[in-house]
PAZA-397590 format. One line per 4 residues: number of its first residue (from 1); their letters; for each residue x, y, z of C-alpha. Coordinates in nm, 4 decimals. Each point is the difference from the previous one (the first is absolute). Layout:
NUM = A = X Y Z  ...
This chain:
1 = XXXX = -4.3466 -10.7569 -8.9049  -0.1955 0.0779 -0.3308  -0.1783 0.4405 -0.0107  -0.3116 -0.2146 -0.0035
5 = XXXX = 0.0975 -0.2117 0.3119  0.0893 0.3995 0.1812  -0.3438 0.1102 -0.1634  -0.2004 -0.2801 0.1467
9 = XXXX = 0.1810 0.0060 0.3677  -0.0233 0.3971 -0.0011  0.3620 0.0730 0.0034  -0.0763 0.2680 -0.2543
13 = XXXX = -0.3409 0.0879 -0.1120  0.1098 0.1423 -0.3534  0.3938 -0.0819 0.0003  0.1234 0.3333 -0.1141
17 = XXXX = -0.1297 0.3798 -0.1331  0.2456 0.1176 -0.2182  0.1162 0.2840 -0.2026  0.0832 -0.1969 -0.2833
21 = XXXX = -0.0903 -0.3441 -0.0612  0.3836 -0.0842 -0.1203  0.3295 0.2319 -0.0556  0.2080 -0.0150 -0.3230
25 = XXXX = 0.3171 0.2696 -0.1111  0.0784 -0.0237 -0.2800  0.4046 -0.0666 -0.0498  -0.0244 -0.1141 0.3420
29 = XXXX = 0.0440 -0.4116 0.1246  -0.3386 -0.0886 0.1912  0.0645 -0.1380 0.3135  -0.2141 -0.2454 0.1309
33 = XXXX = -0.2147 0.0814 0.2507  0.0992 -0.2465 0.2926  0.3332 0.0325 -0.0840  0.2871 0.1238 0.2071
37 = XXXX = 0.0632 0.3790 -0.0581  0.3893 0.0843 -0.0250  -0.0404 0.2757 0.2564  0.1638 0.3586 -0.0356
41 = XXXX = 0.2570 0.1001 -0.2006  0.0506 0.3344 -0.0253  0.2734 0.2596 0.0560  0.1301 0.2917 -0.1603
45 = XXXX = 0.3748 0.0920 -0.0974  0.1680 0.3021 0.1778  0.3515 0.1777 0.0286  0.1569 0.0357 0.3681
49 = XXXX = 0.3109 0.1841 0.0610  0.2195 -0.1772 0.2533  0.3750 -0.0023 0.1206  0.2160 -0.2628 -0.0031
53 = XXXX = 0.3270 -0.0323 0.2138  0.2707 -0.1658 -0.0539  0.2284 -0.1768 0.2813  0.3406 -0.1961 -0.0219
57 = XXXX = 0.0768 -0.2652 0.2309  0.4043 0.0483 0.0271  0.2665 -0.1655 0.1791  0.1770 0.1980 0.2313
61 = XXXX = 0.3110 -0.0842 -0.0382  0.0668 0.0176 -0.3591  -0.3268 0.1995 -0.1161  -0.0848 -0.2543 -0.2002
65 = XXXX = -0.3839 0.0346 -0.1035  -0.1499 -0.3040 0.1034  -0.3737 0.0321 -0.2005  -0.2474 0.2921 -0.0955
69 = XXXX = -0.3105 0.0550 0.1858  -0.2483 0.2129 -0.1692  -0.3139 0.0817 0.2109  -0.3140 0.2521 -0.0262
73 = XXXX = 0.0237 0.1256 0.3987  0.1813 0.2014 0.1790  0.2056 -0.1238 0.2471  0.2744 -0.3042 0.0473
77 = XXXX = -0.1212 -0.3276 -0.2077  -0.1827 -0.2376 0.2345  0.1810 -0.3332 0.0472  -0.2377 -0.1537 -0.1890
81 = XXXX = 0.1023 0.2160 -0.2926  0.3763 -0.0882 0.0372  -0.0788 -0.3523 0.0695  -0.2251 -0.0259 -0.3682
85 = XXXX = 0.3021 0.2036 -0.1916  0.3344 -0.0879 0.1174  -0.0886 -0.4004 0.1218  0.0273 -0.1648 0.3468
89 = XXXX = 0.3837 -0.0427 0.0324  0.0247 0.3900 -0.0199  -0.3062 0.0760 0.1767  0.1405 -0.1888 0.3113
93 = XXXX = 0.3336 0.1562 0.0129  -0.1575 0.3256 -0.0555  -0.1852 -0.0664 0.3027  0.2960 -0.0801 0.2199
97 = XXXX = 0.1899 0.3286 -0.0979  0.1393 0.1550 0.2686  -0.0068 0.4243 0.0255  0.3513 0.1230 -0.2163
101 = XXXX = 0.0739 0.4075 0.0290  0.1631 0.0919 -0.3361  0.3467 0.0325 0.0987  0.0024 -0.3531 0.1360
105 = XXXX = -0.1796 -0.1682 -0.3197  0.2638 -0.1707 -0.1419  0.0141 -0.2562 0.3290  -0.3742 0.0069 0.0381
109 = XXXX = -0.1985 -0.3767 -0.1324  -0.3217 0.0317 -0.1886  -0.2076 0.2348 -0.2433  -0.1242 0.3475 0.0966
113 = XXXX = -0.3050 0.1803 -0.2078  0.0788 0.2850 -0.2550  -0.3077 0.2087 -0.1538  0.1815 0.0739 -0.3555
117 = XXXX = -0.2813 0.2014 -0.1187  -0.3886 0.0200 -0.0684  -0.1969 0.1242 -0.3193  -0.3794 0.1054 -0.0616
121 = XXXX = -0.1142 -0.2543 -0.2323  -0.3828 -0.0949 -0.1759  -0.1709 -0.3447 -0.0217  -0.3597 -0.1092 -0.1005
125 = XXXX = -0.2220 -0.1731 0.1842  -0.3363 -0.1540 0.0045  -0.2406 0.1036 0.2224  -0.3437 -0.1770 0.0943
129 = XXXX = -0.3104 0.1914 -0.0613  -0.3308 -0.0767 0.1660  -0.1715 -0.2719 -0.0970  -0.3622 -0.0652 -0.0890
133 = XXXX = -0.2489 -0.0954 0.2979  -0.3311 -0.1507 0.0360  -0.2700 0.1023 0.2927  -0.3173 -0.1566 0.0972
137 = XXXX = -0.3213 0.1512 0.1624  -0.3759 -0.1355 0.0420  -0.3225 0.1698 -0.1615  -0.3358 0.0131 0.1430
141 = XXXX = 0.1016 -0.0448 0.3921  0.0589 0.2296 0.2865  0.3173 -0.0395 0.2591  -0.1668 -0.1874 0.2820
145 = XXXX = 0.2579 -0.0251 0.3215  0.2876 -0.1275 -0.1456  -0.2165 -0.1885 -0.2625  -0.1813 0.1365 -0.3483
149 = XXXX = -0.4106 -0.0930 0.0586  -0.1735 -0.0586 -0.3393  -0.3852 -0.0256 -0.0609  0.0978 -0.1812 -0.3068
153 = XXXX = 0.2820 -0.2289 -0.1345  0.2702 0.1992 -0.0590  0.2231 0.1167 -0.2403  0.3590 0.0072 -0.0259
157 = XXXX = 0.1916 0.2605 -0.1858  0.3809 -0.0397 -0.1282  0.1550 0.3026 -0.1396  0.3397 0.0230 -0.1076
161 = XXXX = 0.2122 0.3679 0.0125  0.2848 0.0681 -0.2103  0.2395 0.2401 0.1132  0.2010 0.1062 -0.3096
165 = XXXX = -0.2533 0.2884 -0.1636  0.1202 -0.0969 -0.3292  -0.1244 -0.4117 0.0551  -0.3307 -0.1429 0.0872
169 = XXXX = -0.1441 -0.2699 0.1224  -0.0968 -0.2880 -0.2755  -0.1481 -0.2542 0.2545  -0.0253 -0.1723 0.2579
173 = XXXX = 0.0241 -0.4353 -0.0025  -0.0311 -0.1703 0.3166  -0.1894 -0.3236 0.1096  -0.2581 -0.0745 0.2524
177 = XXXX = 0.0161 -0.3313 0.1871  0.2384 -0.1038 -0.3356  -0.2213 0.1140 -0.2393  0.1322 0.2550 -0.2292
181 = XXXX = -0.1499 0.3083 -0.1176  0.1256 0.3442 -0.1694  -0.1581 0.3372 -0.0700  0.0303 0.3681 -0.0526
185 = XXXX = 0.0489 0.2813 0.1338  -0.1542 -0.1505 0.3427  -0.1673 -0.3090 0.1207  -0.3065 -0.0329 0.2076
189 = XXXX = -0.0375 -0.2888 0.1328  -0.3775 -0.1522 0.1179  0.0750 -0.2139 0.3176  -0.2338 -0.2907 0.1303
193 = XXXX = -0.0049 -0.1255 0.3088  0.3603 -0.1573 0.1085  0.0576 -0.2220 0.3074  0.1563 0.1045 0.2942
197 = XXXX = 0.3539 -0.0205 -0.0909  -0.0779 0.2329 -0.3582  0.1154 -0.0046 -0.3478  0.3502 0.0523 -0.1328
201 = XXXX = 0.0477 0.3047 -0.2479  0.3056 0.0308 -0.1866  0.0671 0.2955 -0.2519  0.2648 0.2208 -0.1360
205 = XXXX = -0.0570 0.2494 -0.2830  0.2294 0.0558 -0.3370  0.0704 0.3520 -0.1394  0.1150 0.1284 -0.3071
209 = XXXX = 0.3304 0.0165 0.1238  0.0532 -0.3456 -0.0724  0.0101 -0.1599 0.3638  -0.2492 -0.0618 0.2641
213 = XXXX = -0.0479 0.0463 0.3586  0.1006 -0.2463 0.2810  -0.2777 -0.2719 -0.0147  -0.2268 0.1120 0.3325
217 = XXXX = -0.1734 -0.2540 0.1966  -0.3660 0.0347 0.2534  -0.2285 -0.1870 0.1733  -0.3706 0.0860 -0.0238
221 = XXXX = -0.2939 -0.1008 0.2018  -0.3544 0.0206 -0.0379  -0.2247 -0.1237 0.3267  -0.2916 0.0889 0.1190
225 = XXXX = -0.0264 -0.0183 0.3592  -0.1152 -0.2860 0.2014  -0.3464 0.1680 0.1164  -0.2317 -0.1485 -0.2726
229 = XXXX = -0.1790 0.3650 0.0210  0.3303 0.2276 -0.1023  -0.0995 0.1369 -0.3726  0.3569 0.1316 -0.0571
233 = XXXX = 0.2765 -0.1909 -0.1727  0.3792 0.0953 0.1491  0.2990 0.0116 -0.2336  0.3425 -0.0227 0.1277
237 = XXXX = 0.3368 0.0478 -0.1459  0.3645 -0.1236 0.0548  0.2348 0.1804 -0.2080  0.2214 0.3151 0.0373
241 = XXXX = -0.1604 0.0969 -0.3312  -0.2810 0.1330 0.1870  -0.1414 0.3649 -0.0953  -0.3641 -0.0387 0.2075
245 = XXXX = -0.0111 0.1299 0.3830  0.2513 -0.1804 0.2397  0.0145 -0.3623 0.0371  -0.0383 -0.1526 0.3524
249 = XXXX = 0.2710 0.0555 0.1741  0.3407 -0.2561 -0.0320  -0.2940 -0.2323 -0.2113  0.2977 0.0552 -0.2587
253 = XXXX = 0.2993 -0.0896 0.2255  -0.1553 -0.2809 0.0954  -0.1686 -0.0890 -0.3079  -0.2747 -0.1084 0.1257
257 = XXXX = -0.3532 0.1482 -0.0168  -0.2200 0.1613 0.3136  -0.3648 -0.0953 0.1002  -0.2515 0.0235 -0.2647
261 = XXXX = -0.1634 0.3036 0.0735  0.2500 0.2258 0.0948  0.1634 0.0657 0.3655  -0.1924 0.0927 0.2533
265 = XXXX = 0.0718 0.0507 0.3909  0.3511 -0.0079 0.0862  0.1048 0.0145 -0.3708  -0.1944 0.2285 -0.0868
269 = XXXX = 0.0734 0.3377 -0.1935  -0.2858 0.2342 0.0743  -0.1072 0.2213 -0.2548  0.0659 0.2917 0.1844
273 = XXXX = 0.2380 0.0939 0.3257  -0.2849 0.1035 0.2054  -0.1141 -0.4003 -0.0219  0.2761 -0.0908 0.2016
277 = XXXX = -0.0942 0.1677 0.3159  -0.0022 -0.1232 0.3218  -0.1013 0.0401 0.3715  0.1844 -0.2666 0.2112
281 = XXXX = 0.0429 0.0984 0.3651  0.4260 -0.0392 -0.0333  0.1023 -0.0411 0.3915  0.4115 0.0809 -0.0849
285 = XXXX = -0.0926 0.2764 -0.2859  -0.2720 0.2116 0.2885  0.3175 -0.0771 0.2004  0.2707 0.2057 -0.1786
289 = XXXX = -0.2899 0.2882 -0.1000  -0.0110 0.0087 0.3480  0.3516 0.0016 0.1237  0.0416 0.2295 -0.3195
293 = XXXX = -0.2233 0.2832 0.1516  -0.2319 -0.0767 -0.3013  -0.2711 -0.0779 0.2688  -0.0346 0.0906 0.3412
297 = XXXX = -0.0703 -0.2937 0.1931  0.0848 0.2406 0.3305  -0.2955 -0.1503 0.1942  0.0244 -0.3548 -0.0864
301 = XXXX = 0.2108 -0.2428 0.2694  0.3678 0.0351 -0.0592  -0.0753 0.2430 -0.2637  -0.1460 -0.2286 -0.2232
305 = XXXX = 0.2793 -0.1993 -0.0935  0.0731 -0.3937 0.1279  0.4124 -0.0440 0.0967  0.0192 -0.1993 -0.3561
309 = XXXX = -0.0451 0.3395 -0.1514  -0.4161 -0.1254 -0.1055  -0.2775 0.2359 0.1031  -0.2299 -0.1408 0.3174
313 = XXXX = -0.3698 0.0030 -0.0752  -0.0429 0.3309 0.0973  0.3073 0.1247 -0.2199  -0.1596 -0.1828 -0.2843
317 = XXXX = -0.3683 0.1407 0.0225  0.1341 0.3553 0.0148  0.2457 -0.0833 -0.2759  -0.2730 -0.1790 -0.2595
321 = XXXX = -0.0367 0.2861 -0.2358  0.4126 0.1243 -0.0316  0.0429 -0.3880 -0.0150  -0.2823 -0.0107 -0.3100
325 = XXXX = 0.1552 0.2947 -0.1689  0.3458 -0.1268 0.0063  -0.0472 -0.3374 -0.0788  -0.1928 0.1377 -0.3879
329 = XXXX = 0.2821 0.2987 -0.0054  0.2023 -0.2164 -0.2711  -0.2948 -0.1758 -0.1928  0.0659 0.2179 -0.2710
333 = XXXX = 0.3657 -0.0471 -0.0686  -0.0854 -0.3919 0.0730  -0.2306 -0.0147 -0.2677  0.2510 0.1772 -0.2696
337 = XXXX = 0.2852 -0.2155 0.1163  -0.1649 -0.3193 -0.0523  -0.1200 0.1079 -0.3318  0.3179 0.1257 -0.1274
341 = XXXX = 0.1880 -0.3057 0.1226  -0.2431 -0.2873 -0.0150  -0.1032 -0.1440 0.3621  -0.3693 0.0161 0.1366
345 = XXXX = -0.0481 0.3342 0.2035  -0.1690 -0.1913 0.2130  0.2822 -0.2391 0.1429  0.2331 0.3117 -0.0400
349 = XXXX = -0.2326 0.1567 0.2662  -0.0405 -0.3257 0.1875  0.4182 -0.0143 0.0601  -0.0069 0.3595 0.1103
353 = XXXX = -0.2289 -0.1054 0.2297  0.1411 -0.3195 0.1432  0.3778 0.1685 0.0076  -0.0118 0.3039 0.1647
357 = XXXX = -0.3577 0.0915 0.0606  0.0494 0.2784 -0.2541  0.2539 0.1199 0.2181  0.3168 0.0665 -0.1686
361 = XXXX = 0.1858 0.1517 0.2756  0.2143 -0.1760 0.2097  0.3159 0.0204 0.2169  0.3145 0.0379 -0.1859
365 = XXXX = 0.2350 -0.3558 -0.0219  -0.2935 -0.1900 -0.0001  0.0423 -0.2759 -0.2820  -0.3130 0.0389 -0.1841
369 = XXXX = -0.0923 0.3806 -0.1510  -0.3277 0.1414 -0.1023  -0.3437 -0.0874 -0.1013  0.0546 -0.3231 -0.1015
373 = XXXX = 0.2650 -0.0908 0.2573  0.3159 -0.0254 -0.2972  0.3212 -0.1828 0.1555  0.3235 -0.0750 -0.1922
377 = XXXX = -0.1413 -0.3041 -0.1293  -0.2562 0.1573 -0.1181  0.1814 0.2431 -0.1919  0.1970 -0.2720 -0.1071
381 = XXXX = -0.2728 -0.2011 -0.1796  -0.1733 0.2898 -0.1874  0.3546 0.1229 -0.1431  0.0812 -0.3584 -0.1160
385 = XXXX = -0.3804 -0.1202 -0.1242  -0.0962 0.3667 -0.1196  0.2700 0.1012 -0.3056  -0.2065 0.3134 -0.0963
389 = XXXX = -0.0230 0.1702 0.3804  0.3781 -0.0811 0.0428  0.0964 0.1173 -0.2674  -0.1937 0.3441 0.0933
393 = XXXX = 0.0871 -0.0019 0.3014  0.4074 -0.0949 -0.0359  0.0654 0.2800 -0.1955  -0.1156 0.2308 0.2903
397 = XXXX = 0.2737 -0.1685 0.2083  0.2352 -0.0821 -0.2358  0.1634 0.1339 -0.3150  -0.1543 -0.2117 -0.2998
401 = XXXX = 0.3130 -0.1604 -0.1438  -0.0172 -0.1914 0.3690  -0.3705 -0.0997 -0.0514  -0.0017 -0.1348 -0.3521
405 = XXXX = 0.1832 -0.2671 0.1828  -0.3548 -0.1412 0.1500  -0.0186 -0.0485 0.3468  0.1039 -0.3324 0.0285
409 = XXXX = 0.3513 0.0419 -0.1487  0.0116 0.3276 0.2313  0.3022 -0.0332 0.2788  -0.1109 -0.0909 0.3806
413 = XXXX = 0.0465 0.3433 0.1138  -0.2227 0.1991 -0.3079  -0.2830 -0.2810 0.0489  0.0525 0.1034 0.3797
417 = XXXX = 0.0156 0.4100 -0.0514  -0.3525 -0.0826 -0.2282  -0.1596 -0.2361 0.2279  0.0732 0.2533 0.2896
421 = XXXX = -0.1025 0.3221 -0.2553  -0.3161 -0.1777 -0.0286  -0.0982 -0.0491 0.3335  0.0290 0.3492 0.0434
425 = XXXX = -0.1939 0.1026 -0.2599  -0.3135 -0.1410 0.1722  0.1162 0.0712 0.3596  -0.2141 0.3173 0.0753
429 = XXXX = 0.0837 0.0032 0.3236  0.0954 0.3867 0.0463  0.0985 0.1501 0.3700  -0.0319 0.3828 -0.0843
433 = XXXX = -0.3029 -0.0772 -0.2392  -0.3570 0.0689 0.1609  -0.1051 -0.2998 0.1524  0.3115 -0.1860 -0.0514
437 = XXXX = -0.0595 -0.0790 -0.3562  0.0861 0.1328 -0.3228  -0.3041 -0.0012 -0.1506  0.1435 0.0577 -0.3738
441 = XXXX = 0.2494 -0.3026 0.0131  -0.2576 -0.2124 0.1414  -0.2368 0.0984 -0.2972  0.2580 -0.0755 -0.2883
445 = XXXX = 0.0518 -0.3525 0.1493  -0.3244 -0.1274 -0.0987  0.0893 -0.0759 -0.3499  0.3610 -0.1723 0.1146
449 = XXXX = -0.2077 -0.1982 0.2377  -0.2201 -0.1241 -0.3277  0.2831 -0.0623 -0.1601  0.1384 -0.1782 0.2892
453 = XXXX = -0.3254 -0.2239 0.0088  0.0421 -0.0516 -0.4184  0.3569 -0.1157 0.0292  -0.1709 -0.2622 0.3014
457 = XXXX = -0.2012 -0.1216 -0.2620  0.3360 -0.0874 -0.2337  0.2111 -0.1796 0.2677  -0.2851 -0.2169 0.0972
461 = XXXX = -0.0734 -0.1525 -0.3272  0.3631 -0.0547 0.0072  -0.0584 -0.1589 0.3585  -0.2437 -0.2088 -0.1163
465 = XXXX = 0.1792 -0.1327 -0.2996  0.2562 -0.1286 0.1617  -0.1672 -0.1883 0.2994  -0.3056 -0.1042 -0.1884
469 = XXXX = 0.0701 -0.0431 -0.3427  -0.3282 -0.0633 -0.2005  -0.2379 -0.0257 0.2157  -0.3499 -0.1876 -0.0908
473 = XXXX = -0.2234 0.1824 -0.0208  0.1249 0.3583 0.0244  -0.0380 0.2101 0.2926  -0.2335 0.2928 -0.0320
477 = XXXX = 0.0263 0.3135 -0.0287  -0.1587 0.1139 0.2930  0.2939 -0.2793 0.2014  0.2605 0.1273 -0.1994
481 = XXXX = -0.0656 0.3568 0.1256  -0.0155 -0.1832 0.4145  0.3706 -0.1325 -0.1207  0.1125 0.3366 -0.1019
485 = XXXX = -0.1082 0.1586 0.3279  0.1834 -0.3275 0.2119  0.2716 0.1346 -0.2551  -0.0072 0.3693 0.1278
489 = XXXX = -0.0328 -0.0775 0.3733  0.1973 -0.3068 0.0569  0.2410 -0.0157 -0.2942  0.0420 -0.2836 -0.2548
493 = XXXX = 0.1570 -0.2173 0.2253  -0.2761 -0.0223 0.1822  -0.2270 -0.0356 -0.2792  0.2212 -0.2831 -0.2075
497 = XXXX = 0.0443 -0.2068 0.3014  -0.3752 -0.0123 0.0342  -0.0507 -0.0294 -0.3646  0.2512 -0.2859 0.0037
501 = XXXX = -0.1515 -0.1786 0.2894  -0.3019 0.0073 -0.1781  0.1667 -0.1366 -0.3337  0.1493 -0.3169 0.2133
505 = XXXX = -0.3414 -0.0590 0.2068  -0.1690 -0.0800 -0.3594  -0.2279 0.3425 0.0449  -0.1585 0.2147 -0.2170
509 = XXXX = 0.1929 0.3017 -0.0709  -0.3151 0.2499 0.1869  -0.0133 0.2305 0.3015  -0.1774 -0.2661 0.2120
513 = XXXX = 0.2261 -0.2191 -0.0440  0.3129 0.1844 0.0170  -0.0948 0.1952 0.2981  -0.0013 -0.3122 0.2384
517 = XXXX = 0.3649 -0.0353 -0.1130  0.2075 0.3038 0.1595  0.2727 -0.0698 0.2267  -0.0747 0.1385 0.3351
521 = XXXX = 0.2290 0.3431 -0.0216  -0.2292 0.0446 -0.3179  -0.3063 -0.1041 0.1161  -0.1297 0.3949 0.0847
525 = XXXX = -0.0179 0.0663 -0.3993  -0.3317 -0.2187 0.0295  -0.1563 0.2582 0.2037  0.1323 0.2448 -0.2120
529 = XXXX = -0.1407 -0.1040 -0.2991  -0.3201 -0.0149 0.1623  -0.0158 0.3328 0.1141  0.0992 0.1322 -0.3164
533 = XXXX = -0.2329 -0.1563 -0.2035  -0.2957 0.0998 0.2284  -0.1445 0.3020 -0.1210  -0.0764 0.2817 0.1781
């Protein structure tokens, strides 16, 4: 496609702002701009001091030295070490060597270790130093729910940060649906309209170092929304080179782009906490205010509370504004969770509400724990699909050296001791506290219950990938978000059976679709997705 063939179809209205309208150095070789870059390569020279011991494998019977090990730990050599130095024939009889005391060595088979010594030496090595970088961010539009609203076409800026004080940044080359283009210090970018799949940007910038950044990838759209009346144009962005306000929420993981518009309803992010209030008349909440001596529901029948521990009528009526007051208690801490780990506050809300009625106390040995109603599996999937929060969180359970292992290569028992360390970080449930709960623990859980929803998001893409492979057309982002809940309440094997019935029955890859497909033990996460994507 010809710049006048993007010109005429709007791609780009003027196909690139620049600094500079080309880049020479002199002494330097021009690199093309479509090209390749190298990447980083960059690293400075340092001395270490380190020690070095020295082992003898020796025979015991003659004290014959056998071969010299020479390692930089403290400690016996590792097997691996023997095997690599003294060859397989001696590693395996080293292995079979029985225990020999001293005065009996001379009948004893086999090698024993001797440390002969160890000395301070220096080496020099090369270490890596940051490399350059490249953000984007949009001019002339306002965040919008997830989205960036524009009353005209917008711009795109690329701007490239070198970390070494004594470098800079020459340019920055990159190409736009294949098209090449270079400039400096910083891009902008005028975007036309793009279809509903976007544009692909690729870009990397070159310093004076002599190397270049990783090349960086996104994918922009431009849409106005279907309403022939909406005056605003909405950019949105697919890159983790994004500086602007917080993309919609897994849109990244998933790679795939929300509703043009933004997110509204139960994917939406309010602007502020307060937006997220509620009044729904909770039946087992006004039950455990009740039973907690938070209301006195002394005159209702039986005290206001139902056998199934649910307030009567009469329970609930006196109970409406304790039940109001709690239910909005967390909104706050909601709202800042979501933000800081990327899920809509809404739907964060909305599983509060489904799981435990905002209710985080419960009796102790039950198998699910706090406001969202965490159980081992639980804990399971947001250690494995959320690196970052396990590795925060290992380290208060664990000494470091154990968690730099990952969880996955973690023994039965520590994945056990952190699925179980887990569950009671939530559990708030708290028999001296007032009311039964700990109020403080069931606060802090709010942002591992995000995260817990974020790592959700990971395993089902995985989920889907492997029982529905390519799926025409893609499913949307509003069904991938009904997946990720099935994901969270169900499991994915729930979820891929369902998915995979769907693949064999020649179906789209969408919620309406994939819902008539549950086995019946799974069947209830239909209902569940309803409810949580009804909002209040």
């Amino acid at each position: 496609m010809s710049w006048n063939t993007l010109l005429r179809t709007g791609l780009l209205t003027t196909a690139f702002v620049v600094g500079l309208a080309a880049w020479f150095a002199p002494g330097r070789e021009t690199r093309a701009a479509g090209e390749e870059p190298p990447g980083p390569d960059r690293y400075e020279i340092v001395e270490e001091e380190y020690t070095r011991y020295f082992w003898w494998l020796v025979r015991w019977s003659n004290d014959q030295v056998i071969c010299e090990i020479v390692i930089e730990h403290s400690g016996l050599p590792t097997p691996g070490e023997i095997y690599a130095v003294c060859g397989e024939s001696v590693y395996k009889q080293w292995l079979a060597s029985p225990p020999c005391s001293i005065s009996d060595k001379m009948t004893c088979s086999g090698f024993y270790l001797y440390l002969v010594r160890q000395e301070q030496a220096r080496r020099q090595i090369g270490l890596p130093l940051p490399p350059p970088v490249v953000w984007l961010k949009v001019a002339g539009c306002t965040p919008y729910f997830s989205s960036h609203r524009c009353l005209n076409l917008p711009t795109l800026i690329l701007f490239g940060e070198e970390p070494l004080t004594e470098h800079s940044i020459l340019a920055l080359h990159g190409s736009i649906d294949e098209k090449p283009f270079t400039c400096a210090p910083i891009c902008r970018i005028e975007l036309g309209p793009t279809d509903e799949d976007g544009i692909l940007l690729r870009f990397w910038a070159e310093s004076s170092y002599g190397d270049t950044s990783i090349p960086y990838q996104a994918r922009v759209r431009v849409a106005r929304k279907q309403e022939s009346d909406d005056r605003y144009w909405y950019i949105d962005v697919l890159s983790d080179r994004w500086r602007g306000a917080p993309l919609a929420p897994c849109s990244l993981i998933w790679e795939q782009f929300p509703p043009i518009g933004g997110l509204t309803g139960w994917l939406a992010t309010p602007d502020r906490p307060e937006e997220l209030a509620s009044s729904i008349p909770y039946g087992y909440l006004a039950g455990q205010l009740i039973r907690s001596g938070v209301v006195d529901a002394s005159d209702c029948p039986e005290g206001g509370i139902q056998a199934n521990g649910y307030a009567n009528a009469c329970g609930l009526e006196i109970a409406r504004p304790a039940v109001h007051e709690w239910q909005n208690r967390f909104d706050e801490l909601i709202f800042y969770a979501a933000q800081d780990v990327g899920v809509p506050a809404q739907l964060l809300k909305n599983l509060f509400s489904q799981e435990s009625q905002f209710w985080p106390g419960i009796s102790s040995g039950r198998p699910e724990a706090g406001l969202g109603q965490l159980t081992e599996n639980g804990a399971d999937t947001v250690l494995l699909w959320n690196r970052p929060f396990f590795e925060q969180f290992c380290v208060s359970v664990f000494v470091r050296e154990v968690c730099q292992r990952g969880y996955a290569h973690l023994t039965d028992e520590q994945r056990e001791g952190l699925r179980s360390a887990l569950v009671e970080r939530v559990n708030a449930f708290c028999a001296d506290c007032p009311l039964g709960i700990d109020l403080q623990k069931a606060e802090a859980s709010i942002l591992i219950f995000a995260e817990t929803l974020a790592a959700n998001c990971a395993q089902m893409k995985m989920v889907l990938a492997l029982n529905y492979p390519n799926p025409n057309p893609q499913p949307t982002y509003e069904d991938l978000w009904r997946f990720t809940l099935v994901n969270y309440h169900v499991g994915p094997g729930c979820l891929g059976l369902a998915v995979d019935a769907t693949r064999q029955a020649g179906q789209p890859l969408s919620w309406s679709y994939v819902s008539t497909n549950f086995t019946p033990v799974c069947q209830r996460a239909v209902d569940y997705v309803h409810r949580m994507t009804s909002t209040p």
